[in-house]
C-alpha positions in Angstrom: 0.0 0.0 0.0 1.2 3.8 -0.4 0.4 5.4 2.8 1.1 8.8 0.6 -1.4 8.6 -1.4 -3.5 11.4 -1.5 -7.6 11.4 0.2 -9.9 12.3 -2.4 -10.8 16.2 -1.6 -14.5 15.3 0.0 -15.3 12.1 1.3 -18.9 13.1 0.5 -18.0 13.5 -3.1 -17.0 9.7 -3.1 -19.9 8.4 -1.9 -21.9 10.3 -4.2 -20.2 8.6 -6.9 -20.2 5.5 -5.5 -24.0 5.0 -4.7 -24.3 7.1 -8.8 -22.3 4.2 -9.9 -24.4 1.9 -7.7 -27.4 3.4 -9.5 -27.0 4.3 -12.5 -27.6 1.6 -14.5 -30.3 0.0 -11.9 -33.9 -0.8 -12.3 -37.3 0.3 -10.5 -38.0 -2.3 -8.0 -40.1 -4.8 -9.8 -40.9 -7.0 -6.1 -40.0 -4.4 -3.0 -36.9 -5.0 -2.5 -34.2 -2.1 -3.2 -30.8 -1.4 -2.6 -27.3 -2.4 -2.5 -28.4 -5.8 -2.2 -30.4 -5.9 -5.2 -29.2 -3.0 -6.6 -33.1 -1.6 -7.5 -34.2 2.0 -6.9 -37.7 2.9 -5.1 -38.1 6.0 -6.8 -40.6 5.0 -9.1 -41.9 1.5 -8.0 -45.4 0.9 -6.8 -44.2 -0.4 -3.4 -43.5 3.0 -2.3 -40.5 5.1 -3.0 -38.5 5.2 0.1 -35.9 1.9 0.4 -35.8 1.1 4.1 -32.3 0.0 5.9 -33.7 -3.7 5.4 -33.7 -3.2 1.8 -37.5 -2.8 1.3 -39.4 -0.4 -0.6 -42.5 1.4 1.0 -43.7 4.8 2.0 -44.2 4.7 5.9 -41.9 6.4 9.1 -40.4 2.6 8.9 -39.1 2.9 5.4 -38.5 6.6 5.4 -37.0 7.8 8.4 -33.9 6.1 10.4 -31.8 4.0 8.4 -33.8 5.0 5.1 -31.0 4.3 2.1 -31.3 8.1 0.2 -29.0 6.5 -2.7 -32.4 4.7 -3.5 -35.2 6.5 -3.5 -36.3 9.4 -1.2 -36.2 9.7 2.1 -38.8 11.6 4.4 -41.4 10.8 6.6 -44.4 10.4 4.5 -48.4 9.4 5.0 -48.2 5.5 5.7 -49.3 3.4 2.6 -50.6 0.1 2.5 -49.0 -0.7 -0.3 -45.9 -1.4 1.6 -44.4 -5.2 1.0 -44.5 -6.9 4.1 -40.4 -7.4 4.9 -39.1 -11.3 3.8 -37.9 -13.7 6.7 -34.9 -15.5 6.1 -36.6 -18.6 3.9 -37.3 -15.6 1.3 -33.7 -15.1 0.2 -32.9 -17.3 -3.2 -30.7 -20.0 -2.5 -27.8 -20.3 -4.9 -26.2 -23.4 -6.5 -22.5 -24.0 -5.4 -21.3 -24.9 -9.4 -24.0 -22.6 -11.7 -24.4 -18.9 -11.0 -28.1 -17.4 -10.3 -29.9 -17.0 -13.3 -31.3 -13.8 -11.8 -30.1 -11.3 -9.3 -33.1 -10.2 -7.8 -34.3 -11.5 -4.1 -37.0 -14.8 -4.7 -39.4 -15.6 -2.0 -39.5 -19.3 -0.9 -42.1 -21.5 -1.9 -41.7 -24.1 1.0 -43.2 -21.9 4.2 -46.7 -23.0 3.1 -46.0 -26.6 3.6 -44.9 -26.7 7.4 -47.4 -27.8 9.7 -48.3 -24.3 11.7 -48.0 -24.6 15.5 -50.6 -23.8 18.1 -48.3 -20.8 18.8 -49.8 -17.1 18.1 -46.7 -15.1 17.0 -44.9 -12.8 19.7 -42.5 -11.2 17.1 -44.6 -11.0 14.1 -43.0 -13.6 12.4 -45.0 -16.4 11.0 -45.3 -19.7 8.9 -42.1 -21.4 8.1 -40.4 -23.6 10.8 -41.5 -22.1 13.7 -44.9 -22.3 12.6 -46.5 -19.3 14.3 -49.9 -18.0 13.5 -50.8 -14.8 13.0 -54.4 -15.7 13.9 -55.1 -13.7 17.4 -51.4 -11.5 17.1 -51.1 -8.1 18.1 -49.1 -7.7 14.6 -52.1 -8.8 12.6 -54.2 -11.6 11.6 -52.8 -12.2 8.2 -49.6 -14.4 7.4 -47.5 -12.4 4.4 -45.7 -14.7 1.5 -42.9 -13.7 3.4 -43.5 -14.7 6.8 -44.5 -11.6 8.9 -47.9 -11.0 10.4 -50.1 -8.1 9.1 -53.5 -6.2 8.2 -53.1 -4.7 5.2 -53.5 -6.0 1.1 -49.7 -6.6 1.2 -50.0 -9.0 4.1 -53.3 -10.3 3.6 -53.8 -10.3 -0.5 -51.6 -12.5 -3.3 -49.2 -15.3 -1.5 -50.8 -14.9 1.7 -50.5 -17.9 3.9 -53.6 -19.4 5.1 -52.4 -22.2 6.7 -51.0 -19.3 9.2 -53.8 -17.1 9.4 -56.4 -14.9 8.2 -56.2 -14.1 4.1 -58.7 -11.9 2.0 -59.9 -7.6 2.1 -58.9 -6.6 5.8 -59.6 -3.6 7.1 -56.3 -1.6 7.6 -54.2 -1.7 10.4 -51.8 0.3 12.4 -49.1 -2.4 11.7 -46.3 -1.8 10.0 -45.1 -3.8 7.6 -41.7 -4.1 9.2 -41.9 -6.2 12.6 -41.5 -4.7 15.9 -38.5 -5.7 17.1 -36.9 -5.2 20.7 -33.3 -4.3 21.5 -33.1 -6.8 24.4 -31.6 -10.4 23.1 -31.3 -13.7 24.8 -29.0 -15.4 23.1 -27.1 -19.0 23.1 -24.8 -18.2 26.0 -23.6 -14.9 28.0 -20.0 -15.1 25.9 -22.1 -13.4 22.8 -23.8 -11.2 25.3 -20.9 -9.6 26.6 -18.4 -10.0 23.5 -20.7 -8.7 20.6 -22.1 -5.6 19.0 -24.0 -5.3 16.3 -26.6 -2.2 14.5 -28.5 -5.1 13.3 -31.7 -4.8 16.0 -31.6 -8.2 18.2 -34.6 -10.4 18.4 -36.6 -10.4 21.7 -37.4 -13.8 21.7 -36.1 -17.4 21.1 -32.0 -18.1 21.1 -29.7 -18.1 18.2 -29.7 -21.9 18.6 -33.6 -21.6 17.8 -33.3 -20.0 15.1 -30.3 -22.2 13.7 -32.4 -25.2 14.0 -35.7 -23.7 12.8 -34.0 -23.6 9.4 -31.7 -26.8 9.9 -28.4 -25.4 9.7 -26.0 -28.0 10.3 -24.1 -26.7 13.6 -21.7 -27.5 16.4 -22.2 -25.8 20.0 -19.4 -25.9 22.5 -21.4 -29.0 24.0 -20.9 -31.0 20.4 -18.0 -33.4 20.7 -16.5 -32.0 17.9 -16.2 -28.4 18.9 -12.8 -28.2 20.7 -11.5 -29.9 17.1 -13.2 -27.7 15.0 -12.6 -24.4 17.2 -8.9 -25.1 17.3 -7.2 -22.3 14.8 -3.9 -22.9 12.8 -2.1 -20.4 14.9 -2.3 -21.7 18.7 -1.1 -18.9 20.0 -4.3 -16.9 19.0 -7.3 -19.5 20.1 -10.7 -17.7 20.2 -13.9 -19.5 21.1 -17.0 -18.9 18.9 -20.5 -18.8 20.2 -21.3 -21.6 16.8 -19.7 -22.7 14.2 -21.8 -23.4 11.0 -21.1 -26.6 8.7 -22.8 -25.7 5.7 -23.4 -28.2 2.9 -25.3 -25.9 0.9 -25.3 -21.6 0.8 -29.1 -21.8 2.1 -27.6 -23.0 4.9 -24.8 -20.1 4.9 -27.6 -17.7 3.7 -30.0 -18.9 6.9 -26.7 -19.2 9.8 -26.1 -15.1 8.4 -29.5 -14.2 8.9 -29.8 -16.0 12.2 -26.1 -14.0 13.2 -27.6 -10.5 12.3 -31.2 -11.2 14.0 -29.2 -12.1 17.5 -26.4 -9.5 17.0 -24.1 -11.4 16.7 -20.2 -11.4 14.2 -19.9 -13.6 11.6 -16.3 -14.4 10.1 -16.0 -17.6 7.3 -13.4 -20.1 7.5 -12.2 -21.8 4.3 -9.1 -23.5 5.3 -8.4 -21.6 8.7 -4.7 -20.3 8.2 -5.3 -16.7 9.5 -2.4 -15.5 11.1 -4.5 -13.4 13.4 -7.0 -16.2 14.0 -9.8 -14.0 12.4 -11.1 -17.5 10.9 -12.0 -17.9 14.1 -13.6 -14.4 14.5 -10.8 -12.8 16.0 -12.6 -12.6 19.6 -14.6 -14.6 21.4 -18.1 -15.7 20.8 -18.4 -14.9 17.3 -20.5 -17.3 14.5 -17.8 -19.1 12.7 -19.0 -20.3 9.5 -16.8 -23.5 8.5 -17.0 -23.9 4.4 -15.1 -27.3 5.0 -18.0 -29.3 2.6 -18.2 -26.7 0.2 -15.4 -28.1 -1.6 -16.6 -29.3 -5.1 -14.0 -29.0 -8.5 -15.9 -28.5 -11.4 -14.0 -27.7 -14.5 -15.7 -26.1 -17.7 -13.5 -27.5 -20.4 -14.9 -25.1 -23.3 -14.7 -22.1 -21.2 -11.3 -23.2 -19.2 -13.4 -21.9 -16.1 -13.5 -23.6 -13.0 -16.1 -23.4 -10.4 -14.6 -23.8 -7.1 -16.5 -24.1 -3.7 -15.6 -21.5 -1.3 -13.9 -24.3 1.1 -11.0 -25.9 -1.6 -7.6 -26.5 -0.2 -4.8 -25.0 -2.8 -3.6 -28.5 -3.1 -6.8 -30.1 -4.2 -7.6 -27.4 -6.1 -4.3 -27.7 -8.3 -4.4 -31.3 -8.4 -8.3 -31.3 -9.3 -7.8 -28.5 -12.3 -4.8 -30.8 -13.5 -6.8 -34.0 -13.5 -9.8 -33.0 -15.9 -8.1 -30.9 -17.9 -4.5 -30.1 -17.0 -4.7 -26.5 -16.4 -3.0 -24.7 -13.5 -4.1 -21.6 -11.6 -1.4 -18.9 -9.7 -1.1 -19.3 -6.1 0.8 -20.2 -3.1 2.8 -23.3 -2.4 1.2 -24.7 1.0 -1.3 -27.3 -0.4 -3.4 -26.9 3.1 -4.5 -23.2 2.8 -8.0 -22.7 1.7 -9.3 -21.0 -1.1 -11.3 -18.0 0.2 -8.3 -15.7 2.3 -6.1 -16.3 0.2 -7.4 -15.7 -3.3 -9.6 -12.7 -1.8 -6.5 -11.1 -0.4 -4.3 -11.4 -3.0 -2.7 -15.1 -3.1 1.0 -14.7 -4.8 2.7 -18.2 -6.6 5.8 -18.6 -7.8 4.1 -18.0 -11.2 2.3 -15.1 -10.5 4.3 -13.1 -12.2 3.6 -14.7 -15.7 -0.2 -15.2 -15.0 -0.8 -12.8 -11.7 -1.9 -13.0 -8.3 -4.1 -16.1 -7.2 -7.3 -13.1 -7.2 -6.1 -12.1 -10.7 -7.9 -15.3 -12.2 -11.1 -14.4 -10.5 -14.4 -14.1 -12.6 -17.3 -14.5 -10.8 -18.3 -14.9 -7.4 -21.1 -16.2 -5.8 -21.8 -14.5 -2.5 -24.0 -14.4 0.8 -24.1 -10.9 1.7 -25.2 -9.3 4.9 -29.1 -9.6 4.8 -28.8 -13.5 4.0 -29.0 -12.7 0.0 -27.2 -14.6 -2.7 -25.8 -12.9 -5.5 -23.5 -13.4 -8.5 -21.0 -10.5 -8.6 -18.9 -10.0 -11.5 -17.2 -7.0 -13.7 -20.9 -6.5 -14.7 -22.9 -7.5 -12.2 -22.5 -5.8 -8.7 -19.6 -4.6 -10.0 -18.7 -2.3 -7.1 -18.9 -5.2 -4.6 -16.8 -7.5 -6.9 -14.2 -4.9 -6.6 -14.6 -4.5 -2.8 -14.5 -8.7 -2.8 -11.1 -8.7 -4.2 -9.1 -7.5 -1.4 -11.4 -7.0 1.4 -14.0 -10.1 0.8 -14.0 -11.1 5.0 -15.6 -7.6 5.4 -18.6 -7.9 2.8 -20.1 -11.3 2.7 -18.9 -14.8 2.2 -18.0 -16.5 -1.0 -19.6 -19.8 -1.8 -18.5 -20.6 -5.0 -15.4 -19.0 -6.9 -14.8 -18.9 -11.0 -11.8 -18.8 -11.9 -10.1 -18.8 -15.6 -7.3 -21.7 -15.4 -4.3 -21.7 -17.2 -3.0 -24.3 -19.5 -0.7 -26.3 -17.2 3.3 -26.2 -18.8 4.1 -29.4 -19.8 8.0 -28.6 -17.8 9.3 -26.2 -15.0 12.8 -25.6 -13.9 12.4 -26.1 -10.6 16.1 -24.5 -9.1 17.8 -23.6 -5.1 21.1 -22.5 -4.8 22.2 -22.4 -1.1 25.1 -19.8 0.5 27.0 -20.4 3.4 28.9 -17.6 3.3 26.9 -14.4 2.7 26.5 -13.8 6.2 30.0 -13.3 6.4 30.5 -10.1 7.2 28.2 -6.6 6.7 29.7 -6.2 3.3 29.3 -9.4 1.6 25.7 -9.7 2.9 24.7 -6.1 2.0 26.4 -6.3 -1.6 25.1 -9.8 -2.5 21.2 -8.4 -1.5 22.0 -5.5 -4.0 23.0 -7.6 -6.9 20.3 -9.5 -6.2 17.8 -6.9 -6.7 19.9 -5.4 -9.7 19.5 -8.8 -11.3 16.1 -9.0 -10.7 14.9 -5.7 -12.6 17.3 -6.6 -15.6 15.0 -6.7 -18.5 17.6 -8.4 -20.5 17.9 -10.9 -18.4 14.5 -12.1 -16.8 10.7 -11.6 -18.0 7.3 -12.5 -16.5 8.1 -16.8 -17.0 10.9 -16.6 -13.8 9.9 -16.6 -10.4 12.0 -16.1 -7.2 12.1 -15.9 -3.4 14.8 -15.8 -0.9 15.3 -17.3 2.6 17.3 -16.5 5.7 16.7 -17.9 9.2 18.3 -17.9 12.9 20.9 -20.3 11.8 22.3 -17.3 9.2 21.8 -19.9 6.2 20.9 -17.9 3.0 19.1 -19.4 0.1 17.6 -18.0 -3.3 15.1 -20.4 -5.2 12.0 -20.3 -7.2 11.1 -21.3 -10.9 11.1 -21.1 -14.7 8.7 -21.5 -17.3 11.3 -22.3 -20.3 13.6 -24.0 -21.0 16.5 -26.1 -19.0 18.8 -24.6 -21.8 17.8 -21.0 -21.2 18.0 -21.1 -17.9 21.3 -22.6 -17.6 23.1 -20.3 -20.2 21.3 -17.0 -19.8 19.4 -16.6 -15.9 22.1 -19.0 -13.5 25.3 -17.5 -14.7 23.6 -13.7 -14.3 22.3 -14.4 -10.8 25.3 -16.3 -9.7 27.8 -13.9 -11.1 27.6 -11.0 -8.1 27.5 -13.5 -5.5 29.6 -16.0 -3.5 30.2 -19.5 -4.7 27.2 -21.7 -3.7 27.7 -24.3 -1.4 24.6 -26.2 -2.9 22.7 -26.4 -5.6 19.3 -28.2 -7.7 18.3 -27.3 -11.0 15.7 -30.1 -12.6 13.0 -29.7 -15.3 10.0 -31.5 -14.0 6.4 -31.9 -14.8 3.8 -29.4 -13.6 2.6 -31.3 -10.9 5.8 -32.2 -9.7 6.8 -28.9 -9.5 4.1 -27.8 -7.2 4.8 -30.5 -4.7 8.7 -30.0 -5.0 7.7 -26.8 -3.6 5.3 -27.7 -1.2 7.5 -29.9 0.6 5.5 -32.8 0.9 4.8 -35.9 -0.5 1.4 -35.2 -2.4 -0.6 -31.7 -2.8 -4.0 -33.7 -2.0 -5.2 -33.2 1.3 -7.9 -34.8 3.4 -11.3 -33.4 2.9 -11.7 -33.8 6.3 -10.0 -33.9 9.7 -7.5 -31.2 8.2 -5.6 -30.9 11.7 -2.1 -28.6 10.6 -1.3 -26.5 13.3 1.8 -23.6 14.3 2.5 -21.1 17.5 3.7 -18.0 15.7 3.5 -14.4 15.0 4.4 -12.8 11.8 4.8 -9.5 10.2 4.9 -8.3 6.6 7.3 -5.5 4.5 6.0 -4.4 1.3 9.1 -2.4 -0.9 7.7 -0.2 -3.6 9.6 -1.1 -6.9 10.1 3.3 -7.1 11.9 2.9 -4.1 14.1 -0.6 -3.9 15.9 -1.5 -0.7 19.1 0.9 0.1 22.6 -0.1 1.3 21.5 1.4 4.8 18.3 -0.3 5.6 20.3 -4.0 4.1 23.1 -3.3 6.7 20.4 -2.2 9.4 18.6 -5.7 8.8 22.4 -7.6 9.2 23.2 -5.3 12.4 19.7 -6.6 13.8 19.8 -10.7 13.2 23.5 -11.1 13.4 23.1 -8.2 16.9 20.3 -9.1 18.6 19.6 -12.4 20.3 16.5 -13.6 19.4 14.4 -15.8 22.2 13.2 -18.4 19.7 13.4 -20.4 16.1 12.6 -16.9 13.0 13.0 -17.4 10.0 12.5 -14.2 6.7 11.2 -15.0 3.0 11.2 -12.4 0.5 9.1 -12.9 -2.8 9.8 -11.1 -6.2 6.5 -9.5 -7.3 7.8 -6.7 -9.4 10.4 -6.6 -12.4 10.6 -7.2 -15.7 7.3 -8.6 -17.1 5.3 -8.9 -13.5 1.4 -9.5 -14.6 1.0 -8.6 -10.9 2.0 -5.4 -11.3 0.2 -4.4 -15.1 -2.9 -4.1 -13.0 -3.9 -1.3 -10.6 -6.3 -0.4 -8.2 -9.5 0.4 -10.5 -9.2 -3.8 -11.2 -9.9 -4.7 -7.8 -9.3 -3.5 -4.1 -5.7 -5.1 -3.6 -3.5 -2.2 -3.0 -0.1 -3.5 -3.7 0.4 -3.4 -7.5 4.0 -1.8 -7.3 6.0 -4.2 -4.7 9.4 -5.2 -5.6 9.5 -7.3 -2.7 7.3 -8.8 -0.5 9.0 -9.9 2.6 7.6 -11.8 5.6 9.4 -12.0 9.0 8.2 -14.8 11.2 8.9 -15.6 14.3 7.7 -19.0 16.7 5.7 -18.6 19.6 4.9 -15.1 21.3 8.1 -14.7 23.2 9.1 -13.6 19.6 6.7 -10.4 19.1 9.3 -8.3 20.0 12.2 -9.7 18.1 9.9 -10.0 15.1 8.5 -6.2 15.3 11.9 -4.6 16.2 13.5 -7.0 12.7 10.5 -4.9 10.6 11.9 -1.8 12.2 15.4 -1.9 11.2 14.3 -1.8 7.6 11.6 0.4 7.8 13.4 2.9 10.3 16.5 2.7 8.3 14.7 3.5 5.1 12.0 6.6 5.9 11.9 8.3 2.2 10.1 5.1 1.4 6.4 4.0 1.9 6.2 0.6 2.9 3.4 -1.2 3.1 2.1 -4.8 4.3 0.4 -7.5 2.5 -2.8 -8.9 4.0 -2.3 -12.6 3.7 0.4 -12.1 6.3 -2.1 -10.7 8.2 -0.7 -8.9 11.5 -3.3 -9.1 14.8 -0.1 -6.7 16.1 -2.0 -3.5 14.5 -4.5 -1.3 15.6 -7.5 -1.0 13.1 -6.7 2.2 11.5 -2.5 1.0 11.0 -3.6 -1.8 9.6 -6.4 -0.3 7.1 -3.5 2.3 5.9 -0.6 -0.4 5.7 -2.9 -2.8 3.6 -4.8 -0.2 1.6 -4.5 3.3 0.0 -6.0 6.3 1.5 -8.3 6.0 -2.0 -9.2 2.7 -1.8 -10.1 2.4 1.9 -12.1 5.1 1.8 -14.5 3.5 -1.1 -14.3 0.0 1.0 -15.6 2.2 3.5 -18.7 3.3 1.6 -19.7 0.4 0.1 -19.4 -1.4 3.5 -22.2 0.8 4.7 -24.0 0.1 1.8 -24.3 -3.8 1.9 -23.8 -4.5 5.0 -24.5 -1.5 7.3 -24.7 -3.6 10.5 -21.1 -4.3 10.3 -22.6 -8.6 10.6 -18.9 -9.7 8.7 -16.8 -8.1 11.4 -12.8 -8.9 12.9 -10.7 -6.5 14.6 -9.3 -5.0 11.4 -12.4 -5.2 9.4 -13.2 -2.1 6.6 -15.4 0.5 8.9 -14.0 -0.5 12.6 
């Protein structure tokens, strides 16, 4: 990120042209519904022409006033009209498949309420029908059961889709109800933990528990009494455990679409958790008694072999994933080397490969998303559909909603890589030779006549003062041995080992992984570390001086350090980086000019000091520069508002910001670093 980059001169002005480009090319609700969400306007529509904070057109105080969305349609407080839709309950929102994408993006009401058996229970919160079964028959809401399961007098409640089975349906005479539900601010909820951990501008529900409503809709879920909790609760990084309130297991995005709208009625955070590797534990919510949604059996492969488009559900592991693509059609994809990493972090925050500088970051490939947002909707968000939140998704996806299915446009898969390592023993000789073989290093890498987009490198350093440069090539044995090796080698003492082998695509990728196959359980994934990490991102205007090289060597070779470290710095920029021909207006990722990406990481948290004071002596050493940090490294070490300007521009966080009020206003997708906190 540039921390220099200048704020736009009225933060006003920016919204404005976000919720114009929201708008412009949107219709007049054809059903009620208006917003972000569904990107419909009021102004116009028979339902009324104010769009409420729920996303609902109508014309009363409840539509109007408090919360009333002005970038849709008017808002004032205007005579009540009982033309109003009554508001949808959670069944309502259109389930999505996890391989096709919507055929529609507008907000379907379920057909399915009708069919439950209605209890002998009169509704206390004006909901009705569905699996609670409440009847509006005798309610101080209304007598009359809404398509949409809320309890009211008027046509909209009591004419077309009315429920019988639930109440009263036919001409009623008009009613002081409004077509939103009354709702109280007062919660009782699964356990005191959410109670005294969570905050939400979503209004809580007075009545029943979270767990109610989770099993009213059958959401697959495991409570801290579930024998399976402590397994499932246990993050990657021990040193950062959080325990959440639930933790979803979704088969199917209904059930992600119902666990959200359950979250937001009982106030309570919502992070997803594809393969759980957040270095800050915010796949486990980051705090205590959040909803973690676990995406674990969302993990279907499907590849399109006309379109070279693969639909991937939001829970693949990198290794399946590169293994799958390879097996039905032998295409590849950019991303990292760990096979165990899940999809959804790491491709919506960026995702660099050894190759990503021929074919660009692991979000690069990225065509289409299918999404639950805040409100429990489903959409399809592309270039051309919601395309504000598809830029917002890439980069900053854990604060808008939670992918369910990615599409992604493969790569053909090289039939050979030069996989090579050369290993030093010696460069940590003295101040000198260390200092002067990082600078040759980084002359040889932005050598145009040297390198292009097909070579790939990172280096590696560690307590033991063992330096190492590796990575790959897309060519040719021959080319790499006469042209790249002699060129790198050149400024740099004699290697004390060495591998260069052409091997097969797949080969390549577990070469790199470091283990035996990149397949990895579906299942019972149970990879864990006790670490803390911090990230440098080095502008390629402003490459690493001579001072803030030595500072680094004064630091590691200076200062004990209390446990195991260890530093790897990735080439993103030079010659031919795909990584860096995109900018900002392509998608939320900040970082489009990094040289180097490095990542300082240190084992257990006796080594938060050692870690934060090695990012200092570069940083420090070097203040004409803007550093930044990349988000997959992410650091729990940083206040909210560090973090927001280390990981984004000035520019881009403030958009993130306006948009995040837009779709999800009730801040339901929240960690500690989240866009708005």
């Amino acid at each position: 990120m540039r921390i220099s980059e200048m704020v736009p001169a009225s933060n006003l002005f920016l919204v404005g042209l976000l919720s114009a480009t929201l708008v412009s090319a949107l219709k007049v609700s054809p059903d009620g519904s208006c917003g972000g969400l569904t990107g419909y306007t009021c102004e116009g529509s028979t339902y009324g022409r104010c769009c409420s904070t729920w996303g609902w057109c109508g014309t009363s105080d409840a539509y109007c006033a408090t919360g009333c969305q002005s970038g849709f349609g008017f808002c004032s407080s205007t005579p009540a009209s009982s033309s109003a839709p009554s508001k949808p309950s959670s069944s309502s929102i259109r389930s999505i498949s996890s391989i096709k994408p919507a055929s529609t993006s507008s907000i379907q009401p379920s057909s399915t309420s009708s069919a439950v058996t209605p209890s002998k229970s009169v509704s206390t919160d004006s909901s009705c029908g569905g699996a609670k079964g409440y009847t509006c028959q005798g309610s101080t809401f209304g007598n009359c059961c809404s398509q949409y399961g809320w309890c009211g007098s008027t046509d909209a409640y009591c004419g077309s889709g009315c429920q019988s089975a639930f109440g009263s349906c036919g001409a009623a005479p008009p009613s002081s109800s409004s077509s939103k539900p009354v709702i109280s601010a007062s919660s009782t909820l699964i356990s005191s933990t959410i109670a005294s951990s969570t905050t939400s501008s979503s209004t809580p529900s007075s009545t029943g528990t979270l767990s109610d409503c989770l099993n009213a809709k059958n959401v697959p879920v495991s409570l801290i009494s579930s024998t399976n909790f402590a397994q499932l609760a246990q993050p990657y990084n021990l040193r950062l455990p959080y325990t959440p309130v639930v933790i979803v297991l979704p088969t199917t995005s209904q059930h992600v679409s119902d666990a959200v709208v359950c979250a937001g009625k009982y106030g309570v955070k919502v992070q997803a958790k594809s393969g759980g590797h957040s270095y800050a534990s915010f796949s486990s919510g980051g705090k205590d008694g959040s909803m973690v949604i676990d995406l674990e059996s969302m993990n279907s492969i499907v590849l399109d072999t006309t379109t070279n488009i693969v639909t991937v559900g939001g829970g693949v592991r990198l290794g399946n994933l590169a293994q799958g693509i390879y097996d039905q059609g032998k295409r590849a994809l950019p991303h990292g080397t760990c096979p165990g990493v899940g999809i959804g972090g790491h491709f919506t925050h960026g995702g660099f490969g050894l190759d990503s500088r021929l074919w660009g970051l692991a979000m690069d490939t990225i065509v289409g998303l299918d999404v639950i947002l805040a409100n429990g909707s489903s959409i399809h968000a592309t270039s051309t559909q919601y395309p504000d939140i598809y830029w917002a998704l890439r980069g900053a996806a854990d604060s808008f909603g939670i992918v369910v299915s990615f599409y992604l446009q493969t790569e053909a898969a090289p039939n050979t890589v030069v996989n090579w390592a050369f290993g030093f023993s010696g460069i940590f000789g003295s101040k000198t030779t260390f200092t002067n073989s990082f600078l040759h290093i980084q002359d040889f890498a932005r050598n145009a006549s040297v390198i292009d987009g097909r070579f790939g490198m990172g280096m590696y350093t560690d307590g033991g003062h063992g330096f190492s440069v590796s990575g790959t090539f897309i060519g040719s044995l021959d080319e790499f041995n006469s042209k790249i090796a002699p060129e790198l080698l050149r400024g740099l003492p004699a290697p004390s080992s060495q591998s260069v082998q052409p091997v097969g695509w797949i080969q390549s990728l577990t070469m790199l992984s470091n283990e035996n196959s990149i397949q990895v359980p579906l299942t019972g994934y149970n990879a864990h570390d006790n670490f803390f990490a911090k990230s440098i991102t080095v502008p390629e205007s402003s490459p690493l001086t001579a001072t803030a090289l030595g500072s680094y060597f004064d630091y590691v070779t200076g200062v004990s350090a209390p446990s195991s470290w260890f530093t790897i710095i990735n080439l993103y920029g030079g010659p031919g980086s795909a990584i860096n021909a995109k900018d900002t207006t392509f998608a939320s990722y900040s970082d489009r000019d990094s040289l180097w990406v490095f990542q300082n990481y240190g084992e257990t948290a006796s080594s938060i000091p050692y870690i934060t004071g090695m990012n200092d002596a570069i940083v420090k050493a070097q203040p004409q520069t803007q550093f930044g940090a990349y988000l997959n490294y992410v650091d729990p070490s940083l206040d909210a508002t560090t973090a927001h300007s280390l990981y984004y521009s000035s520019a881009v966080y403030t958009k993130l910001a306006a948009i995040k009020k837009v779709v999800d206003p009730g801040m339901v997708f929240w960690n500690p670093q989240t866009i708005g906190a």
